[in-house]
C-alpha positions in Angstrom: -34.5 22.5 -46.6 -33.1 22.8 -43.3 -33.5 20.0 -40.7 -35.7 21.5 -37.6 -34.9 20.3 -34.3 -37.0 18.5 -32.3 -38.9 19.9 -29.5 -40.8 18.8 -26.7 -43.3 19.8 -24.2 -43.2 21.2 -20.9 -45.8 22.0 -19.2 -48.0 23.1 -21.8 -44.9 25.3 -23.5 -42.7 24.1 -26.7 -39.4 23.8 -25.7 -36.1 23.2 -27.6 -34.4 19.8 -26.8 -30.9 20.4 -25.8 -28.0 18.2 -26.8 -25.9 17.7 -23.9 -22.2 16.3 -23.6 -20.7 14.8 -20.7 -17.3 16.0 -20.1 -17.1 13.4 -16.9 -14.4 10.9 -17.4 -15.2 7.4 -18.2 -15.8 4.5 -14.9 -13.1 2.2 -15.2 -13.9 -1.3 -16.0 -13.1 -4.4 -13.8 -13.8 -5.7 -10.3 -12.1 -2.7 -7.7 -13.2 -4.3 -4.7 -16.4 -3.9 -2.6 -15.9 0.1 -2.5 -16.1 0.6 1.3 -13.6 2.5 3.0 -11.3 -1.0 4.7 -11.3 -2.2 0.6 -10.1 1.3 -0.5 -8.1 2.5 2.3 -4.1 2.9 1.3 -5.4 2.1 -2.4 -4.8 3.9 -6.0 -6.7 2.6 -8.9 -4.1 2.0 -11.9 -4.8 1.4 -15.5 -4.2 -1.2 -17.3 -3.0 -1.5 -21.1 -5.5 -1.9 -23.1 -8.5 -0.2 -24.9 -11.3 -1.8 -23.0 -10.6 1.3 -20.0 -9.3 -2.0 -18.0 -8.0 -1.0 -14.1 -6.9 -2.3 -11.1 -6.6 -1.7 -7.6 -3.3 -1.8 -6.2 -2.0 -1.2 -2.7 0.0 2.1 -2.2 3.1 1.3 0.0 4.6 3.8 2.5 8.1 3.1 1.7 7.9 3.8 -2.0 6.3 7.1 -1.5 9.2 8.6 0.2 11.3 10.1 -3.2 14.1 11.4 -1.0 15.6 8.0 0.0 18.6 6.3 -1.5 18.8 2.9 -2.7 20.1 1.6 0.0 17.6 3.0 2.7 15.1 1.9 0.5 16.4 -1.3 0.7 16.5 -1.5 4.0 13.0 -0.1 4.9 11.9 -3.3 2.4 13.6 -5.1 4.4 12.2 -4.7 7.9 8.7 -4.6 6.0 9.4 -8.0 5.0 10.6 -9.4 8.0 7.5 -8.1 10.0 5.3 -9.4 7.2 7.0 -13.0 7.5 6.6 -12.5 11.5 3.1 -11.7 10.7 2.2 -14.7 8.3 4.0 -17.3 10.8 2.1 -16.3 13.8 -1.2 -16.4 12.1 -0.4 -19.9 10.6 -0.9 -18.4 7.1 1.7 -20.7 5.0 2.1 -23.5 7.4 -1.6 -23.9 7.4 -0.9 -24.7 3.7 1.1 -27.5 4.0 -0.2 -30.8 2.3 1.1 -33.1 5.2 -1.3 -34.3 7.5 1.3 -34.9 10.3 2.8 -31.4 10.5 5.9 -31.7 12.4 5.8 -29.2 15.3 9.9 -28.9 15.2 9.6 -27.4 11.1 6.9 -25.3 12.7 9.0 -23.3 15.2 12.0 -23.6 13.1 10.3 -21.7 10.9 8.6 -19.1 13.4 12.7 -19.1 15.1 14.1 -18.5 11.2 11.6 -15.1 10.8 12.0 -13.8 14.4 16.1 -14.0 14.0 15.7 -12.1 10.7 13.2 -9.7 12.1 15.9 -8.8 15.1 18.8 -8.9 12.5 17.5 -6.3 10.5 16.1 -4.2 13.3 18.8 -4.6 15.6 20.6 -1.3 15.0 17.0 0.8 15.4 17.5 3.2 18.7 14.5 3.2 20.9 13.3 6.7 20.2 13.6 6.0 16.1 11.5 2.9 16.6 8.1 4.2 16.6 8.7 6.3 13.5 10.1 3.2 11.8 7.2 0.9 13.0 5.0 3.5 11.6 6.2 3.6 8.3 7.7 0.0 7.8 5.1 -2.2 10.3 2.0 -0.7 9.9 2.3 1.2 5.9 0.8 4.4 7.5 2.3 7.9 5.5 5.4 9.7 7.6 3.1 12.6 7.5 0.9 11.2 10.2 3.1 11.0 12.6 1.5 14.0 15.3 3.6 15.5 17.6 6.7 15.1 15.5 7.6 17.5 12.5 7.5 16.2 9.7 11.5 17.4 8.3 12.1 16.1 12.1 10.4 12.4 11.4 11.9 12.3 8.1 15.5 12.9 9.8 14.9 10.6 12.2 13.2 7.5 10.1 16.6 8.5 6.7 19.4 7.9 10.0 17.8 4.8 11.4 17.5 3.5 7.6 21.4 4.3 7.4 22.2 2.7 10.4 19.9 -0.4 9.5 21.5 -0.2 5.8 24.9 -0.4 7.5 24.3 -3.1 9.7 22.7 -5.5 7.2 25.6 -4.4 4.5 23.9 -2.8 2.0 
């Protein structure tokens, strides 16, 4: 005997259930954030090893999306990210607010902030005025070289590779 399939009613009328498959990929599991666009803005979700469909959200970095850079430019476009970060975290207080100590002493205090603005104008030093905006863009604020407006962007991308080789030169890479 042959197995009948079920049916159903609607509106008065036997209808044939339907067996539907959703071809939709599977949400990824773990905590991404609160989902509004400040928490996802710049961000990729990446998965994780795993068979539980485990993923992350990680932060997308301007630098490391430009392919056509050498090592070296790459390096220093790290660089001058990390020496504005650093300047950043001092002026805010971020890891000197950490400190243990309950009598900070206010000389280790702007040692420190003297330290991070010395390496910020080492490794920005050799920049030329008009490239500083496109580097800013890219290295200071993580924004894509594609945004810049008026400027090109083959003409951006020229600009922001010679200041990179002139900044790679200067710190010795």
């Amino acid at each position: 005997m042959s197995k009948r399939k079920k049916t159903r009613l609607k509106n008065g009328t036997r209808v044939r259930a339907k067996n539907y498959v959703s071809t939709a990929p599977m949400p990824w599991n773990g905590d991404h954030g609160t989902g509004t666009a400040a928490a996802t803005a710049d961000t990729v979700i990446v998965a994780m090893d795993g068979p539980n469909r485990m993923a992350q959200r990680r932060r997308v970095c301007a630098i490391d999306s430009l392919t056509s850079l050498t090592m070296r430019q790459m390096q220093a476009a790290k660089a001058i990210r990390d020496a504005y970060g650093r300047v950043d975290m001092l002026s805010s207080g971020g890891e000197l607010k950490e400190q243990v100590d309950n009598t900070p002493k206010p000389d280790a205090t702007i040692a420190a902030q003297v330290d991070a603005q010395s390496n910020l104008i080492r490794c920005t030093r050799r920049i030329l005025r008009a490239d500083r905006v496109i580097v800013d863009h890219v290295c200071q604020y993580n924004r894509p070289i594609t945004l810049l407006g008026r400027m090109g962007y083959v003409r951006a991308m020229a600009r922001f590779v010679a200041a990179m080789d002139r900044v790679a030169d200067g710190l010795g890479y």
